[in-house]
C-alpha positions as CSV (number, residue, x, y, z in Angstrom):
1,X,-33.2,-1.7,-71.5
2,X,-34.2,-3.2,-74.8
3,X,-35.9,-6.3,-75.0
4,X,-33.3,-8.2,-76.3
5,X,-31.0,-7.1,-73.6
6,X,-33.6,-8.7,-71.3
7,X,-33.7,-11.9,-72.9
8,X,-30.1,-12.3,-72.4
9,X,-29.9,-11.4,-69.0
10,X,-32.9,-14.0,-68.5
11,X,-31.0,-16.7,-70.6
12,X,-27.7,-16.3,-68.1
13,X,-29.8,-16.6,-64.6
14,X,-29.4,-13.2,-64.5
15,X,-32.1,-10.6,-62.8
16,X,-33.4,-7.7,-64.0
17,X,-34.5,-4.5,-62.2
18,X,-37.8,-3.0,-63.8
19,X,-40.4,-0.3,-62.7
20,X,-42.8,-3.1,-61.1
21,X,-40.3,-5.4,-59.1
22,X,-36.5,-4.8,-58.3
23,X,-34.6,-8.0,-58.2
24,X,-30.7,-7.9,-57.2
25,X,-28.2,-11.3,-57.5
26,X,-24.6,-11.3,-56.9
27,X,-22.7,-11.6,-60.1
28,X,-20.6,-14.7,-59.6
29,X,-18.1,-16.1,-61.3
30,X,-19.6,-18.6,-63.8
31,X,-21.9,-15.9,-64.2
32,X,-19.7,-13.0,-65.2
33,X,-18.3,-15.5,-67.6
34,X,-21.1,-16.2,-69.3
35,X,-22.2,-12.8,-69.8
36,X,-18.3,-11.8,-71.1
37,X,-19.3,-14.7,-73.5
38,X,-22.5,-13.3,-75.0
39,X,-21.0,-9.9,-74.8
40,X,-18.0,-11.0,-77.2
41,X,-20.6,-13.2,-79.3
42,X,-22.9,-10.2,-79.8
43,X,-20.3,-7.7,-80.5
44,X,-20.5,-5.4,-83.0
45,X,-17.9,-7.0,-85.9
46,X,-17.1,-3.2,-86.6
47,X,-16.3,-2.5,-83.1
48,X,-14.6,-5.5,-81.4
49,X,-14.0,-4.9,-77.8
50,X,-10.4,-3.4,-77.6
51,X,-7.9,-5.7,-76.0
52,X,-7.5,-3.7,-73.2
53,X,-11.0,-3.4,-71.8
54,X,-11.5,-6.7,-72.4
55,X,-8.2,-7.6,-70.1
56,X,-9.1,-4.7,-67.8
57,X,-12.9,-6.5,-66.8
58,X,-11.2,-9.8,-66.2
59,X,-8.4,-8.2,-64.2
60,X,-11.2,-6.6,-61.9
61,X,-13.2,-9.5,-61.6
62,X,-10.1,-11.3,-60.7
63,X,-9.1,-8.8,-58.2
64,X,-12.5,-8.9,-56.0
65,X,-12.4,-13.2,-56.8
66,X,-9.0,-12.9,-55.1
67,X,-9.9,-10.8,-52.4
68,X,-12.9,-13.1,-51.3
69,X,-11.1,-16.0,-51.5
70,X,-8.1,-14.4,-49.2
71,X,-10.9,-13.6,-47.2
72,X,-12.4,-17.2,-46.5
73,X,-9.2,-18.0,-46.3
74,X,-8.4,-16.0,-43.1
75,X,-11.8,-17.0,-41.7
76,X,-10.5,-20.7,-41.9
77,X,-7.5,-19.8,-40.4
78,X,-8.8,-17.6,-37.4
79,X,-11.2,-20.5,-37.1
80,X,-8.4,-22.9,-36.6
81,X,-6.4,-21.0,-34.0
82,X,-9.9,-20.5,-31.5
83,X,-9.9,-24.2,-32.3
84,X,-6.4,-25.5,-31.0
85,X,-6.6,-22.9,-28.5
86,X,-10.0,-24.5,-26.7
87,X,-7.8,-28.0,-26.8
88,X,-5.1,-26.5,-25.3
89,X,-7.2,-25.1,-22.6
90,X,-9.4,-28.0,-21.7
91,X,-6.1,-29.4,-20.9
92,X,-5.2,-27.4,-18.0
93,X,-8.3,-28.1,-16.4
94,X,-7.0,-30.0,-12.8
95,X,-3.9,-28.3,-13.3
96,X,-2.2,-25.2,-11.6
97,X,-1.4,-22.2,-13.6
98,X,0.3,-19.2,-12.5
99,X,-2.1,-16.0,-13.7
100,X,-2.1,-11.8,-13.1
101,X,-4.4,-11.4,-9.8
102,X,-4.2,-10.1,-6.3
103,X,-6.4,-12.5,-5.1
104,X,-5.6,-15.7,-3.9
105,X,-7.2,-18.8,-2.0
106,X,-5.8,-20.1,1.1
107,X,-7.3,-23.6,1.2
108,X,-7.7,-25.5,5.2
109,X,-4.3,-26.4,6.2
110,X,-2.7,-25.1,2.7
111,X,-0.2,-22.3,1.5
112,X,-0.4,-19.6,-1.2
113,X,2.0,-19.6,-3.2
114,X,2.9,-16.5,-6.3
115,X,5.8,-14.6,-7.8
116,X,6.2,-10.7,-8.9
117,X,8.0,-8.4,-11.5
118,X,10.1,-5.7,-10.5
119,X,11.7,-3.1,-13.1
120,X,14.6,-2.8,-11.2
121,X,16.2,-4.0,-8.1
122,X,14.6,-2.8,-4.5
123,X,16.3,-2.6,-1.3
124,X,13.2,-3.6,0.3
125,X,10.1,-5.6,-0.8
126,X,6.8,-6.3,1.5
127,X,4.2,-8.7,0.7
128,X,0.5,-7.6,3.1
129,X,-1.9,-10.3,3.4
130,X,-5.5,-8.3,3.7
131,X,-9.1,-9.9,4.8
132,X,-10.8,-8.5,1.8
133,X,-14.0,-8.6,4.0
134,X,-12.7,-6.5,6.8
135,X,-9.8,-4.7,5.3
136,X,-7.7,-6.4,8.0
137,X,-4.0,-6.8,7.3
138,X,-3.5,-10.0,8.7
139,X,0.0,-10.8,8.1
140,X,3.3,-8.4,6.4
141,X,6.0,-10.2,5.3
142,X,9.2,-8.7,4.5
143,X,11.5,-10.2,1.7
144,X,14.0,-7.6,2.1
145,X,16.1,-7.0,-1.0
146,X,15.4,-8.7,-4.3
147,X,16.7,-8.1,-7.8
148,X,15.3,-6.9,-11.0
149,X,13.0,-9.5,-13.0
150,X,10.5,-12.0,-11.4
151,X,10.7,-13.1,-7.6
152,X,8.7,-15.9,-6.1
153,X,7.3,-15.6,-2.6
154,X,5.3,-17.9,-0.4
155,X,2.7,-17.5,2.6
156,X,2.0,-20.1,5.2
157,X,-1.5,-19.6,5.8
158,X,-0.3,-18.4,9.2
159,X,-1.7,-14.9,10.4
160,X,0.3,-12.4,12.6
161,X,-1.0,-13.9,16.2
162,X,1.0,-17.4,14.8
163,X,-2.7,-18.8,14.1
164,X,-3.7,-20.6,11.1
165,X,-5.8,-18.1,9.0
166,X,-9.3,-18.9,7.9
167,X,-9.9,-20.9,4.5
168,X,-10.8,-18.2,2.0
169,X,-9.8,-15.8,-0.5
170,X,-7.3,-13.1,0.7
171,X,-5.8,-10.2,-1.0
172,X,-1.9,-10.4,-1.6
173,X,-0.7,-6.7,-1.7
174,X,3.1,-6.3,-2.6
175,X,5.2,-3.1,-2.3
176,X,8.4,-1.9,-3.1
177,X,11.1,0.7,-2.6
178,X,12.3,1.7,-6.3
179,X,14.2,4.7,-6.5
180,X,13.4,5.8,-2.9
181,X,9.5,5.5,-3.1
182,X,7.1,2.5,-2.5
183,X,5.6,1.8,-5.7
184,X,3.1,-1.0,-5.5
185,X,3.7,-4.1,-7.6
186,X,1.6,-6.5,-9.5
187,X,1.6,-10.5,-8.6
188,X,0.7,-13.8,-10.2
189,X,-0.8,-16.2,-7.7
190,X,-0.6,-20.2,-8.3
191,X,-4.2,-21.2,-8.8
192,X,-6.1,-24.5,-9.7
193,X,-7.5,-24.2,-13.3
194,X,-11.6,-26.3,-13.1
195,X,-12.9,-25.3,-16.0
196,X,-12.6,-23.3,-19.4
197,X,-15.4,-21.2,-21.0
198,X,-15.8,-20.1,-24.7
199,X,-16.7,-16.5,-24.2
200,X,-18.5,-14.2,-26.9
201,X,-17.5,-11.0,-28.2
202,X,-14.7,-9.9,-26.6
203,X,-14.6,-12.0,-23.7
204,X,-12.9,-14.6,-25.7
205,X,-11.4,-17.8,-24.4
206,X,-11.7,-18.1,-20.6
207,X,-9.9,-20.2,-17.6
208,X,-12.0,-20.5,-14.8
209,X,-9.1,-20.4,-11.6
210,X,-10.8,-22.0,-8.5
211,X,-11.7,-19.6,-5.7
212,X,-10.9,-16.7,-8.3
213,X,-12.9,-16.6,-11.0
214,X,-12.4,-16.5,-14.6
215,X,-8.8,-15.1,-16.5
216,X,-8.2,-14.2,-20.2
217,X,-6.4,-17.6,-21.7
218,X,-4.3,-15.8,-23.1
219,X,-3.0,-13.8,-19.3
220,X,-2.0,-17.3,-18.6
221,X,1.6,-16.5,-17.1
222,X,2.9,-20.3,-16.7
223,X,1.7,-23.8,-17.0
224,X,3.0,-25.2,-13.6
């Protein structure tokens, strides 16, 4: 590199990489336009840049320009979403929620209270209410036939001796009969929502669900 070259790298605020230090800068905007500047002043009269090459450099520069600015512009936008979604999770909090668990918490005195999706219609549907601490099923209710789509069922908080069942969390097992075999189906209990959490990584935006821990906002099933 001559030291003329220097000089005009120096006189644009741009760096220069020699053998006792190695400097690097991003080449912005201003700055590529300065140096296309000084490149067209300094040309050689006999050999102008060609049309072409010049349109070619300012169609790259353009190209990563654009891409950086779509970019930042995404990053707004993704910021914006995580945004209104916080908002429209610190509403729910005192609110119940129906969300994917087979969990729920019988309160003293109280009900629990959840629906289910079935593929197809069964001739026979049982709901098992199990003490997750003893693996004791407490109570079986039979719902008997129910069509395809989502069905919503209800326990009393009363266990199979016609007592009231402890306050606690309790598993709610549902089965089915589809196409001759039991198949065991998934539930979505009713739960009190009393808190929300900004999670990192991939934990993301999280409703904390009295009694049952946190859920995904976004498993949220219905705002009841």
């Amino acid at each position: 590199m001559t030291t003329n070259t220097i000089d005009t790298y120096k006189s644009l605020g741009l760096a220069t990489t020699s053998t006792a230090a190695q400097q690097k800068q991003t080449l912005g905007q201003e700055q590529f336009l300065k140096l296309l500047t000084t490149q067209l002043t300094h040309q050689d009269p006999m050999k102008p840049m060609e049309n072409g090459e010049f349109l070619g450099q300012m169609a790259q520069f353009s190209t990563v320009s654009g891409i950086q600015d779509l970019q930042a512009s995404f990053k707004d936008f993704a910021n914006s979403i995580s945004s209104d979604q916080a908002l429209q999770a610190a509403s729910l909090v005192g609110r119940y929620v129906s969300a994917p668990s087979q969990q729920a918490l019988l309160s003293a005195g109280g009900s629990v209270t959840g629906d289910f999706e079935l593929p197809s219609s069964s001739p026979n549907v049982k709901l098992s209410i199990v003490n997750p601490q003893t693996g004791e099923t407490i109570r079986e209710i039979s719902m008997g036939a129910q069509p395809s789509g989502s069905n919503s069922f209800s326990w009393d908080g009363v266990d199979k001796n016609g007592q009231l069942a402890n306050p606690g969390v309790y598993e709610i097992q549902a089965q089915a009969e589809i196409d001759g075999t039991n198949t065991a189906v998934s539930t979505n209990i009713k739960s009190l929502v009393h808190s929300v959490t900004m999670g990192s990584g991939n934990k993301g935006l999280q409703v904390n669900l009295t009694g049952l821990g946190p859920v995904k906002f976004n498993q949220i099933k219905q705002i009841l």
